[in-house]
BAFI-3210 file (N, C-alpha, C; in Angstrom, 3 decimals, decimal comma, padded with zeros to 6 digits):
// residues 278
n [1|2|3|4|5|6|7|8|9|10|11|12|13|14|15|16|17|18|19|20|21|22|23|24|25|26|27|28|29|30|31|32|33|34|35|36|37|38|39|40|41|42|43|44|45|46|47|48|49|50|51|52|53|54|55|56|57|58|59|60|61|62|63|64|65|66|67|68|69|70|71|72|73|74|75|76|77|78|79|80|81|82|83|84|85|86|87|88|89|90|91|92|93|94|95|96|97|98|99|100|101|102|103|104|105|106|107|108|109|110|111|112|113|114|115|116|117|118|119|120|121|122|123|124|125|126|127|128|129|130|131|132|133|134|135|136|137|138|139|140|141|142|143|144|145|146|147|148|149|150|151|152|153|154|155|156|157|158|159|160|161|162|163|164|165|166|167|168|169|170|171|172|173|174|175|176|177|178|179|180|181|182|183|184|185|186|187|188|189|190|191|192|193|194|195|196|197|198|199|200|201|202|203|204|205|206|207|208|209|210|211|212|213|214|215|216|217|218|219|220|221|222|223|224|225|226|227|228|229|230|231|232|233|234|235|236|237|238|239|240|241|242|243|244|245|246|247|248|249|250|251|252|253|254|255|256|257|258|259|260|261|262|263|264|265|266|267|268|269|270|271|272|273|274|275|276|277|278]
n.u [-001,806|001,678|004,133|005,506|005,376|004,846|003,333|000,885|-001,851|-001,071|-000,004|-001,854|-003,228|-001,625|-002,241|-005,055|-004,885|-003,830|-005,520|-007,848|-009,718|-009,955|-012,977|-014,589|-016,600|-016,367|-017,378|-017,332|-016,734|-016,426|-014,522|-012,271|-012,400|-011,070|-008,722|-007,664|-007,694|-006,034|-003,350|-002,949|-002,747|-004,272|-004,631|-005,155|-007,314|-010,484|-010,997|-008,489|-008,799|-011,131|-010,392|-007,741|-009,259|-010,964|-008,818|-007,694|-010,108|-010,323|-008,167|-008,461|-008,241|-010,211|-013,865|-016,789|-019,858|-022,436|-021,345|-020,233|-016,698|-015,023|-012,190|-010,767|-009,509|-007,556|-006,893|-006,277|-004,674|-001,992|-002,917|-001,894|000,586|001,461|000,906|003,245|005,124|004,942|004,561|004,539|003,016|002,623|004,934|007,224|009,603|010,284|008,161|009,280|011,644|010,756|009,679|012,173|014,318|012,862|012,043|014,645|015,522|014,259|014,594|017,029|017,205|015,359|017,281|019,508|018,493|017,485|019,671|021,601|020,069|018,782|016,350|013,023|012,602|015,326|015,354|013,151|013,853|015,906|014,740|012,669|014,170|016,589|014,669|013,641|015,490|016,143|013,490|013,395|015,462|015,217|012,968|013,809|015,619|014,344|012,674|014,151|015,877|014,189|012,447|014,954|015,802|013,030|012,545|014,987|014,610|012,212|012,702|014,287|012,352|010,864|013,225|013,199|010,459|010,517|012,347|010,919|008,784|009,890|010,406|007,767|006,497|005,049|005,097|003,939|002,051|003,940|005,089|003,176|002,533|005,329|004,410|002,176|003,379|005,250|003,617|002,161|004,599|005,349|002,820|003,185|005,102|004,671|002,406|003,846|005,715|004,199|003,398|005,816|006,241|004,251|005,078|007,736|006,490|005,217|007,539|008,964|007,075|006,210|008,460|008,884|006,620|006,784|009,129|008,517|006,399|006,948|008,996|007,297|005,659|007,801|008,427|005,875|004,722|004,966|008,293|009,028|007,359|007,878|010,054|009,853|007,362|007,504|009,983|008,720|006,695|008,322|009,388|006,882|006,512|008,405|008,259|005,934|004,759|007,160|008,230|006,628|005,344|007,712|008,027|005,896|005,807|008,171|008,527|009,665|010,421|009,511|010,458|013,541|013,174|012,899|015,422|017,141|015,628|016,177|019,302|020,006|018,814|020,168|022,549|023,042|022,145|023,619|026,063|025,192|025,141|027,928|029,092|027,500|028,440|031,299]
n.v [010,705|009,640|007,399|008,805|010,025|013,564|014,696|015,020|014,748|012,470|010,886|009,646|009,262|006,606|004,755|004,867|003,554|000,993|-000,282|-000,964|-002,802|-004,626|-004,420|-003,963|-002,191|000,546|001,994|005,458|006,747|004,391|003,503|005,020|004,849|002,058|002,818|004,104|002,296|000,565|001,921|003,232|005,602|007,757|009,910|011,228|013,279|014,426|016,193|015,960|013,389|013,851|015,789|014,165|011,981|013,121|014,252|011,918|011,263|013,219|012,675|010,266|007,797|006,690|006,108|007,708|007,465|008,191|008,064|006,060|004,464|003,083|001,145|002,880|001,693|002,400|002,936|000,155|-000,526|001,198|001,082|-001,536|-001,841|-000,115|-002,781|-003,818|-003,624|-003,206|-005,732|-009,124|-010,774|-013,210|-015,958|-015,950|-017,044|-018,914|-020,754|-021,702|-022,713|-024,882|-026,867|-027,019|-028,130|-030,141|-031,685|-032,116|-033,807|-035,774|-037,218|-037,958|-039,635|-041,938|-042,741|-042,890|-045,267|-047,300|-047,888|-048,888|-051,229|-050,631|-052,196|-051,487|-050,776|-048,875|-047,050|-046,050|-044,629|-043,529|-040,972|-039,968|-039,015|-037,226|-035,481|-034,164|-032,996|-031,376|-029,480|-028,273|-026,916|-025,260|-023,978|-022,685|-020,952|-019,058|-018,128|-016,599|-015,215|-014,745|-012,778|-010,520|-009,585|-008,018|-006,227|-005,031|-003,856|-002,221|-000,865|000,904|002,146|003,436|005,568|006,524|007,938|009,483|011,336|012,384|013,826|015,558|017,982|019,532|022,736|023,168|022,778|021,218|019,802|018,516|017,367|016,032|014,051|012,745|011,326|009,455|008,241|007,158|005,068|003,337|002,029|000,328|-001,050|-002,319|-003,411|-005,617|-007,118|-008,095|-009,537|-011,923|-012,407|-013,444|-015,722|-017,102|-017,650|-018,958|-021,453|-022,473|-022,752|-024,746|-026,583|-027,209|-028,054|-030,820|-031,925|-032,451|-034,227|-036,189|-037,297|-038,742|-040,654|-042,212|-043,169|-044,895|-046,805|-048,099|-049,018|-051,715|-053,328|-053,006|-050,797|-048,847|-047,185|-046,101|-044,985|-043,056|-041,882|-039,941|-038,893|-036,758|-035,722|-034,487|-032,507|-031,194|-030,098|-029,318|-027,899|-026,423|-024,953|-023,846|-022,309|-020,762|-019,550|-017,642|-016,020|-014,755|-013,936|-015,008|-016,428|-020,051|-022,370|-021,188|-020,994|-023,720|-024,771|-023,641|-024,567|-027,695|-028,092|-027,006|-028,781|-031,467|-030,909|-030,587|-033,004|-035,029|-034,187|-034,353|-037,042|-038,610|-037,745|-038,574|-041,501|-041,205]
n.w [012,196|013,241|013,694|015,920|018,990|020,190|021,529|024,225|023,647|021,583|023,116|024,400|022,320|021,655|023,420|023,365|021,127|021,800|023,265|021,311|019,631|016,612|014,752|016,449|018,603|021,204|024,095|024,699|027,443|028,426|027,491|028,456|031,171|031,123|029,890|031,888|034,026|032,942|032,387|035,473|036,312|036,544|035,769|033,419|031,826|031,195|029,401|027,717|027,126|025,212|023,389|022,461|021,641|019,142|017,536|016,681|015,291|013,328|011,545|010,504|011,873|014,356|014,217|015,332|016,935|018,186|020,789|020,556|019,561|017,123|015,038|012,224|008,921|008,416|011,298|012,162|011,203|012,418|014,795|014,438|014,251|016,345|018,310|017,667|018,170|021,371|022,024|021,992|019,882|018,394|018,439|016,790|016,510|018,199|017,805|015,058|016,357|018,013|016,518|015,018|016,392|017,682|015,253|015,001|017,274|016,940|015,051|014,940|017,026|016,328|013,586|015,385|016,921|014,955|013,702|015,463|016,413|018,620|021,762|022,485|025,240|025,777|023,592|023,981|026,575|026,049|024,246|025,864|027,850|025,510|024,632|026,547|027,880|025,585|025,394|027,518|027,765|025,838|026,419|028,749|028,216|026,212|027,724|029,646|027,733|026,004|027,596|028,509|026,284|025,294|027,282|026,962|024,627|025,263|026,980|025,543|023,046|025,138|025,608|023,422|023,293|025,121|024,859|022,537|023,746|025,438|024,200|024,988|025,718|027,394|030,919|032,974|031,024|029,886|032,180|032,868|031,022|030,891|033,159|032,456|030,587|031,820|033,872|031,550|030,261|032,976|033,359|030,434|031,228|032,387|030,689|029,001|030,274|030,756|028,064|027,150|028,962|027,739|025,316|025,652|026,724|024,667|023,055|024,706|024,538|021,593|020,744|021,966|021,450|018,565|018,159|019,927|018,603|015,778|016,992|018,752|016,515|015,612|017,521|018,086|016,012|013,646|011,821|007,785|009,010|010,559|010,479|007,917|008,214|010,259|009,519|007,340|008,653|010,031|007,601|006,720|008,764|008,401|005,903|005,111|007,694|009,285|007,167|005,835|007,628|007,886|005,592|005,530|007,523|007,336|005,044|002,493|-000,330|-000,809|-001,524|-001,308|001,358|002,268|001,430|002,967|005,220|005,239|004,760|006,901|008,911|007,769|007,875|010,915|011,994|011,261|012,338|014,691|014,822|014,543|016,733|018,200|017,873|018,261]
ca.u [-000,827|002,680|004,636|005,664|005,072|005,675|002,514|000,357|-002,644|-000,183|000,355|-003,253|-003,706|-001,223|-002,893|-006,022|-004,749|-003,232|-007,011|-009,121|-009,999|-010,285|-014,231|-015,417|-016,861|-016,453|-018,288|-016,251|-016,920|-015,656|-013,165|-011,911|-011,902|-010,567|-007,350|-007,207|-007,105|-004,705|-002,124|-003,215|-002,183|-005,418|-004,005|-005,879|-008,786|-011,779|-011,041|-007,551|-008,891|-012,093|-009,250|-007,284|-010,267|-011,337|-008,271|-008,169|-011,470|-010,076|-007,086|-009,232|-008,092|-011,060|-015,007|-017,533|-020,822|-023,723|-021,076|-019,064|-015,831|-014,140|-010,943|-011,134|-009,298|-006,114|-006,973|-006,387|-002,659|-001,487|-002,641|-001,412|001,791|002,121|000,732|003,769|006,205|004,982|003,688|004,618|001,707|003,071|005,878|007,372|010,819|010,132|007,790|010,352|013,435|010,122|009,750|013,206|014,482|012,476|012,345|016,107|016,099|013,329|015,457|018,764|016,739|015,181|018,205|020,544|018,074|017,622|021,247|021,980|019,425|018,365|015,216|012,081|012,726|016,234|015,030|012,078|014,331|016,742|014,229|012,463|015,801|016,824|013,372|012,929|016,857|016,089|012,577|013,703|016,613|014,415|012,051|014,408|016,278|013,515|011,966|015,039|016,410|013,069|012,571|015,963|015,747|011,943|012,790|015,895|013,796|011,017|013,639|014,705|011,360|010,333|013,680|013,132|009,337|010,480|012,396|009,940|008,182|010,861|010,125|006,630|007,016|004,146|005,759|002,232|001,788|005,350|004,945|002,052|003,062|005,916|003,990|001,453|004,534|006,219|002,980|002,324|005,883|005,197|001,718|003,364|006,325|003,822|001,773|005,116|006,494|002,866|003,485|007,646|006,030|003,686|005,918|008,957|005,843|005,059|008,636|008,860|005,766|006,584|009,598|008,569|006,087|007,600|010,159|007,802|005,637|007,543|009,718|005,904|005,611|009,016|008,507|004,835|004,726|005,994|009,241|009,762|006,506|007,983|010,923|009,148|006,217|008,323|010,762|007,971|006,206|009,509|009,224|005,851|006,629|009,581|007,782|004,308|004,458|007,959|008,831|005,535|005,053|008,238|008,514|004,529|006,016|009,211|008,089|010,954|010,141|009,253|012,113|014,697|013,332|013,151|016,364|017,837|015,659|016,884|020,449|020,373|018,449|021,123|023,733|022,833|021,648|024,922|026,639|025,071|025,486|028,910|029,567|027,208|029,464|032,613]
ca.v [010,473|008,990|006,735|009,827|010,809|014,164|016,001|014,306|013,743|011,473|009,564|009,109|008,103|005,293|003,786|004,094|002,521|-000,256|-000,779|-000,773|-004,386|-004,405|-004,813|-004,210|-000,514|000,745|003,561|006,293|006,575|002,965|003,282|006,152|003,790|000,879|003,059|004,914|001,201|-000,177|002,693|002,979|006,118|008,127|011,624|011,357|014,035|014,068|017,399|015,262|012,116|013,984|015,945|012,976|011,413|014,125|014,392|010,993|011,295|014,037|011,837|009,106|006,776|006,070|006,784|008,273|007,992|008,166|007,954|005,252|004,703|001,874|001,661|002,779|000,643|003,022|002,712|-000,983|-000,698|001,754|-000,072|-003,355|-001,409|-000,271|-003,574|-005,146|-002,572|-003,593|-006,612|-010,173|-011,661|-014,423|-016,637|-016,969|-017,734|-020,521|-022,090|-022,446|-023,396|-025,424|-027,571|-027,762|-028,899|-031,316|-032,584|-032,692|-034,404|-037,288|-037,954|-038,380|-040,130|-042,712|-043,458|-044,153|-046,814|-048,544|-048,422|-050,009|-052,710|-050,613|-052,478|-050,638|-050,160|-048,235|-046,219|-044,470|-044,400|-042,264|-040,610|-038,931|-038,293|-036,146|-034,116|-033,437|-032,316|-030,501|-028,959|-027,572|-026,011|-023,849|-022,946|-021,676|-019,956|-018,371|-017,151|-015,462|-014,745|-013,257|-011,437|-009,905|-008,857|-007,834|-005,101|-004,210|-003,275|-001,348|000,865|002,013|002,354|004,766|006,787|007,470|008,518|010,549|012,249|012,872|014,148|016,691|019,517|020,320|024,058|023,626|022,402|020,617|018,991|017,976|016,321|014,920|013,185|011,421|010,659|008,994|007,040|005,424|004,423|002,841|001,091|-000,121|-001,753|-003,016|-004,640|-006,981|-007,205|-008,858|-010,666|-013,265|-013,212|-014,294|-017,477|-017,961|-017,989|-020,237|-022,544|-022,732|-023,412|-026,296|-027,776|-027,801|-029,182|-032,122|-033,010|-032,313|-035,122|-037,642|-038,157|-039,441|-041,624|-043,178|-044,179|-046,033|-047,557|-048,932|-050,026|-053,537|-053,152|-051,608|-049,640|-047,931|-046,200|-045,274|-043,450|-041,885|-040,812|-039,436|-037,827|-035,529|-035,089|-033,693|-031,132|-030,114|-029,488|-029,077|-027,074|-025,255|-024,269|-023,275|-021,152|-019,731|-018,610|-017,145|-015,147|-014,043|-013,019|-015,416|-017,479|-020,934|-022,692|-020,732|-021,143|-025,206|-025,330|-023,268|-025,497|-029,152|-027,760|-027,183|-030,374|-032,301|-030,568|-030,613|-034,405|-035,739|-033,732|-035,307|-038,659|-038,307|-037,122|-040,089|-042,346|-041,066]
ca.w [013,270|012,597|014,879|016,449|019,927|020,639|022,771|025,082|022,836|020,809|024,499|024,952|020,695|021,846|024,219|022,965|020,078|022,443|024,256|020,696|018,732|015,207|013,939|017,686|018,994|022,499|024,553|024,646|028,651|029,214|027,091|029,032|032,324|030,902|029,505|033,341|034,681|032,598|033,111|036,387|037,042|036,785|035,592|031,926|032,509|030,581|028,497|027,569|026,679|024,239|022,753|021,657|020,489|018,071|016,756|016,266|014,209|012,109|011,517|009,790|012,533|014,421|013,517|016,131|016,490|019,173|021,785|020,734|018,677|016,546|014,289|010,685|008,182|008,623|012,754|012,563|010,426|013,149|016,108|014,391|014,230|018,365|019,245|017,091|018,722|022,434|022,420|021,157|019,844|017,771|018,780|015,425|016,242|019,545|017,102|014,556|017,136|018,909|015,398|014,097|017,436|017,782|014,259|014,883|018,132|016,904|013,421|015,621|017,994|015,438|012,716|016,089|017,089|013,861|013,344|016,541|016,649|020,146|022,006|022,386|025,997|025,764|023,036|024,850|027,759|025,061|022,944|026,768|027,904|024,970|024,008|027,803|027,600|024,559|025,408|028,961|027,203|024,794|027,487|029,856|026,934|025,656|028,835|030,185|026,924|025,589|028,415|028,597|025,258|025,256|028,070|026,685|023,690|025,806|027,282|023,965|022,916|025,929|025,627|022,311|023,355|025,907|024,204|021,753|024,580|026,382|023,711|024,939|026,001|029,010|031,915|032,748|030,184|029,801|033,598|032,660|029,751|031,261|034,038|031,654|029,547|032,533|034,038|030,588|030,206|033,593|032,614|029,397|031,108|033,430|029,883|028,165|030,924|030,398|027,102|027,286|029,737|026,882|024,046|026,159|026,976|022,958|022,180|024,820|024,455|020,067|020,798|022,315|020,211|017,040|018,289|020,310|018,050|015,067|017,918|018,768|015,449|014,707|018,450|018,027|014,281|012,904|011,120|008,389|008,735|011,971|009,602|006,637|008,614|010,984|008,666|006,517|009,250|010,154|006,621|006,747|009,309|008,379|004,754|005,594|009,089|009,833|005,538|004,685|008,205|007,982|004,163|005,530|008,301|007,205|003,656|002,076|-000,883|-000,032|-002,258|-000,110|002,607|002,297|000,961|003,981|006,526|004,538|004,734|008,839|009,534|007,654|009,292|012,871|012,071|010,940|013,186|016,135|014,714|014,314|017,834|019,026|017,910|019,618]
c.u [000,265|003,322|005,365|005,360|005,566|004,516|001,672|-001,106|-002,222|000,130|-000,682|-003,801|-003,247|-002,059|-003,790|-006,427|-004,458|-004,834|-008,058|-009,044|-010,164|-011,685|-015,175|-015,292|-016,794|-017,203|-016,907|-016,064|-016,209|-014,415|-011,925|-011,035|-011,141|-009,213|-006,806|-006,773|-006,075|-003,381|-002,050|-002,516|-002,690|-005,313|-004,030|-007,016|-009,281|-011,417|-009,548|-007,798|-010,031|-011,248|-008,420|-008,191|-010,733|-010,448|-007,957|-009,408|-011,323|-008,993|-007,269|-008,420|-009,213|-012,742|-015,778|-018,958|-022,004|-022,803|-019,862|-018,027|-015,491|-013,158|-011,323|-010,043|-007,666|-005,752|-006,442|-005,013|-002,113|-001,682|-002,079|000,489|002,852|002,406|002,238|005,048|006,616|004,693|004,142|003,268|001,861|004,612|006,704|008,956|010,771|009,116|008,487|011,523|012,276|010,865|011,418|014,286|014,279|012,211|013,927|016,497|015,376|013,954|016,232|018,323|016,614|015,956|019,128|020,242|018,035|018,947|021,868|021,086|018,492|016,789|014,725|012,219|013,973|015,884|014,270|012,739|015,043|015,911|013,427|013,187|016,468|015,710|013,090|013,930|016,067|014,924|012,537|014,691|016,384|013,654|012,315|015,221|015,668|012,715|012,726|015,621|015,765|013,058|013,685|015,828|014,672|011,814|013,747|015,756|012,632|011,885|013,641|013,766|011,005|011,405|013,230|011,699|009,695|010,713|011,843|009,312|008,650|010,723|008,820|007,269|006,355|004,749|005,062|002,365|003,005|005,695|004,163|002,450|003,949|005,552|003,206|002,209|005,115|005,299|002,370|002,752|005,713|003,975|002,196|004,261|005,858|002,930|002,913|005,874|005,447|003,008|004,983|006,944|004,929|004,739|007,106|007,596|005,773|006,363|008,753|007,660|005,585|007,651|009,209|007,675|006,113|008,514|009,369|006,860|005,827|008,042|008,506|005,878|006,693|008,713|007,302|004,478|005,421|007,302|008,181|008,804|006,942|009,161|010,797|008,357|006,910|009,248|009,910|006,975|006,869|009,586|008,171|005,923|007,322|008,915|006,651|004,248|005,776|008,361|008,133|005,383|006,499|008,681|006,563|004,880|007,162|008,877|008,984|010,456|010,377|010,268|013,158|014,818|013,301|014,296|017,794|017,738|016,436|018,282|020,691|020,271|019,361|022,166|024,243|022,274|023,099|026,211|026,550|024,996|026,927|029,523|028,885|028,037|031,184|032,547]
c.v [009,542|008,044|007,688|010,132|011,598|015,565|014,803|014,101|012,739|010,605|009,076|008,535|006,882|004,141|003,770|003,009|000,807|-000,791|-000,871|-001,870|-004,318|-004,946|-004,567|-002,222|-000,974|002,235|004,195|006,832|005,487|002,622|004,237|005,281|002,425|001,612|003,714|003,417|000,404|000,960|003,128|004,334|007,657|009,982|011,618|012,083|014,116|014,704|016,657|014,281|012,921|014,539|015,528|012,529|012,066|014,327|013,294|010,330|011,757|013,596|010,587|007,659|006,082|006,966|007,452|008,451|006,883|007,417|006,560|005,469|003,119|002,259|001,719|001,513|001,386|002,927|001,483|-001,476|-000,398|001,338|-001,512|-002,809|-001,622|-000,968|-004,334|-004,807|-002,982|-004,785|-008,238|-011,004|-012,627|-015,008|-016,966|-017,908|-019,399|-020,957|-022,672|-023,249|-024,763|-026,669|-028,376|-028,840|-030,043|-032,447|-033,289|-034,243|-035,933|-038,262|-038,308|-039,682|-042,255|-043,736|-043,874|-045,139|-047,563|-048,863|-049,482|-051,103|-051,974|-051,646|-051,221|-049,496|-048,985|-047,310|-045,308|-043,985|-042,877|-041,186|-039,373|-038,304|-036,830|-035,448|-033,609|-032,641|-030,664|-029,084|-027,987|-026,939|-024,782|-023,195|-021,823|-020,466|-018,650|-017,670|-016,417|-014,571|-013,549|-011,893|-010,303|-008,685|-007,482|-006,551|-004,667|-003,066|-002,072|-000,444|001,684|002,394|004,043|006,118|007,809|008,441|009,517|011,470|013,038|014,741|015,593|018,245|020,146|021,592|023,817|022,757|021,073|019,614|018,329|017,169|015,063|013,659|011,969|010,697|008,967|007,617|006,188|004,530|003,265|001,515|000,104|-000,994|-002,872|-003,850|-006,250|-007,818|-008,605|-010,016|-012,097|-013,329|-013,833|-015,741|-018,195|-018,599|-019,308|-021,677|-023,199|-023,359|-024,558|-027,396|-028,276|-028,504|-030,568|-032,834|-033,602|-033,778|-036,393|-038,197|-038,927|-040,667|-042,540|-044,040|-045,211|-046,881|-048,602|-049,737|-051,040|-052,950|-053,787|-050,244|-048,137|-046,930|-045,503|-044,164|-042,810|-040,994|-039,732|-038,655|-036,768|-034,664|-033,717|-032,234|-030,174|-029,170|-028,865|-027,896|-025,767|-024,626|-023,531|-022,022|-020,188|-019,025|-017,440|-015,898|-014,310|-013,053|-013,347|-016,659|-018,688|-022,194|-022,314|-020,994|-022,867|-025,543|-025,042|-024,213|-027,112|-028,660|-027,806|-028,121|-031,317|-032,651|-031,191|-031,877|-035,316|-035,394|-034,463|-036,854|-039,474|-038,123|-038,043|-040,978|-042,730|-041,739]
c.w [012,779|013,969|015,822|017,710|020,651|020,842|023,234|024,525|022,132|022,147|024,356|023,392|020,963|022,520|024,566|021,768|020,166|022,720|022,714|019,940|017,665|015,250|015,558|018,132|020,677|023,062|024,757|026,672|029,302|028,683|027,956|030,764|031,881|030,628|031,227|034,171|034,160|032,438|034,320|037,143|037,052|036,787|033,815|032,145|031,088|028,829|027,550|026,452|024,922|023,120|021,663|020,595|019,473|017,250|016,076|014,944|013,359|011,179|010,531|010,558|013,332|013,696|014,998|016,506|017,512|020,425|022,051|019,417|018,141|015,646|013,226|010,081|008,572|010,426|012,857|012,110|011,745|014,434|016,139|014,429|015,660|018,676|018,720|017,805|020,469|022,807|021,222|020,743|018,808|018,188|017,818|015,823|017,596|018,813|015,930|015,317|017,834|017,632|014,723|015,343|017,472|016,782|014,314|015,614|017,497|015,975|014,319|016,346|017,279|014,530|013,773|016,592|016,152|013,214|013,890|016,518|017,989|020,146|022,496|023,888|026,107|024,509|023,646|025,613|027,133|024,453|024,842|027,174|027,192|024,827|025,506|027,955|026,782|025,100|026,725|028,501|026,540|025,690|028,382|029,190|026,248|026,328|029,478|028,796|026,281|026,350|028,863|027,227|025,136|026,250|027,961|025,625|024,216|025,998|026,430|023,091|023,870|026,181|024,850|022,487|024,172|025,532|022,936|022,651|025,312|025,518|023,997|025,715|027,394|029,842|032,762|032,318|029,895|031,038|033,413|031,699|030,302|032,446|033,303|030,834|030,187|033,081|032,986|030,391|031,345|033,676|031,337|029,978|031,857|031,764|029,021|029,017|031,174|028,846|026,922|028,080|028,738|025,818|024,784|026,364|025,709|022,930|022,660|024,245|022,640|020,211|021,096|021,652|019,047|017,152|018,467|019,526|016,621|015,736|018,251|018,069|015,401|016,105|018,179|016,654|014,302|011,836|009,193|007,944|009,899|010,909|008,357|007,368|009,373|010,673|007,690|007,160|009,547|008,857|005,796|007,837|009,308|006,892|004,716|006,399|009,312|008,234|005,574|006,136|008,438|007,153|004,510|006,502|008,166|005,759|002,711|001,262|000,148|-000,437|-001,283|001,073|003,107|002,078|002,337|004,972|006,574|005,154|006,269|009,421|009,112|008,354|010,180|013,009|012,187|011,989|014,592|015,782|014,897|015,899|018,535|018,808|018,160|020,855]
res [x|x|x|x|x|x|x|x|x|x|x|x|x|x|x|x|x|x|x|x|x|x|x|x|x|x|x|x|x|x|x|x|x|x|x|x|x|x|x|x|x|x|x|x|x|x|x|x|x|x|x|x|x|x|x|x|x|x|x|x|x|x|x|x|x|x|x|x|x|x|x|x|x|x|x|x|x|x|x|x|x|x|x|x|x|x|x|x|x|x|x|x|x|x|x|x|x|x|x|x|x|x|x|x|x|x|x|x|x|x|x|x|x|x|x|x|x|x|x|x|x|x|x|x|x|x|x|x|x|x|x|x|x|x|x|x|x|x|x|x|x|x|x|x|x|x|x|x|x|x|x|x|x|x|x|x|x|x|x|x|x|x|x|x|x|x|x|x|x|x|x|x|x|x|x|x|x|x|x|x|x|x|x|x|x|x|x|x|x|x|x|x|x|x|x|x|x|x|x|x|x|x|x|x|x|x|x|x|x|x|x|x|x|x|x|x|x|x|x|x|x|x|x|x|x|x|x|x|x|x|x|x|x|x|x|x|x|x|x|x|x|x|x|x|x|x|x|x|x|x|x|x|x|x|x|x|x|x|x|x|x|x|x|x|x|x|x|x|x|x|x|x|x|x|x|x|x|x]
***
């Protein structure tokens, strides 16, 4: 089977490919109800679903045997594929914007107090101020933004399926089908709109820590242990945590990709220092 859908066993491969776990078997009975309740729209019949599954088997996607099924090794690419197609299941970019954010805001935060002399109290006052600024900015950004995007993307997803879909010859089965795809889309878009409030939660909730907890340090330490470790903890995450996971997720040497993140954090450091002191 290819990313292809274009007959209505290829609807029902999808989204049993969506409902199946890597290293975990299911009855082929409950799997049957579990895909009728999560498209919810109970026009998958028996002769349909066994169908799929067989071809499925012949397919070397899943295996078969004494009534249940699991993914082969090629089952577990192609559902890691769909799920990557419908479904956010890593946050990569709101945990990078979470991180660099907040590394940004804590550095800015930090070198304009020890510049100024600020006391402890007008610093925190500054330092909650901006990361609550900051961290409510990404959240709300990232939960309308995602989600804008994230269903602008599904659409164009289910045209293209449809039209996959529009050459079956049987009239039937050509009902059926898109019955089957919008009930689906409509399942997936409730599916995506919990993960968009996860991911905006991730980005605030990195943001803020990424920031407050360097700002901790330089506040509670004795001079000048409060500016060494705090500068050297920003250091650690920016090198440690956001380089190393985003030369891991992008697939972008790790050189390049330090030299890109150094280069922004300078930036967007100096930049807002610069514009603080206007």
């Amino acid at each position: 089977m290819a990313l292809e859908v274009q007959e209505l066993p290829d609807v029902i491969k999808v989204i049993t490919l969506l409902n199946l776990q890597d290293g975990l078997e299911a009855e082929r009975s409950l799997l049957r109800k579990k895909i009728e309740k999560f498209v919810g729209c109970g026009c998958i019949s028996q002769a349909d679903y066994d169908k799929a599954v067989e071809e499925m088997v012949s397919e070397g996607l899943v295996r078969s045997t004494d009534g249940k099924i699991a993914l082969t090794a090629q089952g577990v690419r192609l559902s890691m594929e769909w799920k990557s197609l419908f479904f956010k299941r890593e946050p990569i970019l709101e945990t990078v914007a979470g991180l660099t954010d907040g590394s940004i805001t804590g550095l800015i935060v930090i070198i304009s107090s020890y510049v100024a002399g600020l006391p402890a109290s007008s610093s925190t006052y500054a330092a909650l101020l901006s990361l609550s600024a900051v961290a409510m900015t990404n959240f709300s950004s990232f939960l309308m933004g995602g989600k804008t995007e994230d269903v602008a993307d599904l659409l164009s997803i289910r045209n293209l399926i449809e039209f996959g879909l529009s050459d079956i010859k049987d009239k039937v089965e050509r009902d059926k089908s898109f019955l089957i795809i919008a009930s689906l889309f409509s399942a997936l878009r409730r599916e995506i709109n919990r993960s968009n409030l996860l991911a905006a939660a991730v980005s605030g909730i990195t943001t803020f820590l990424a920031g407050i907890i360097p700002i901790a340090i330089f506040l509670l330490l004795p001079k000048p242990l409060d500016i060494i470790l705090s500068l050297a903890f920003v250091g650690v995450v920016v090198i440690a945590f956001l380089v190393r996971y985003r030369a891991k997720k992008t697939k972008i040497p790790w050189k390049m990709t330090l030299l890109e993140t150094l280069g922004i954090i300078v930036i967007a450091t100096v930049i807002s220092l610069i514009l603080s002191e206007l």
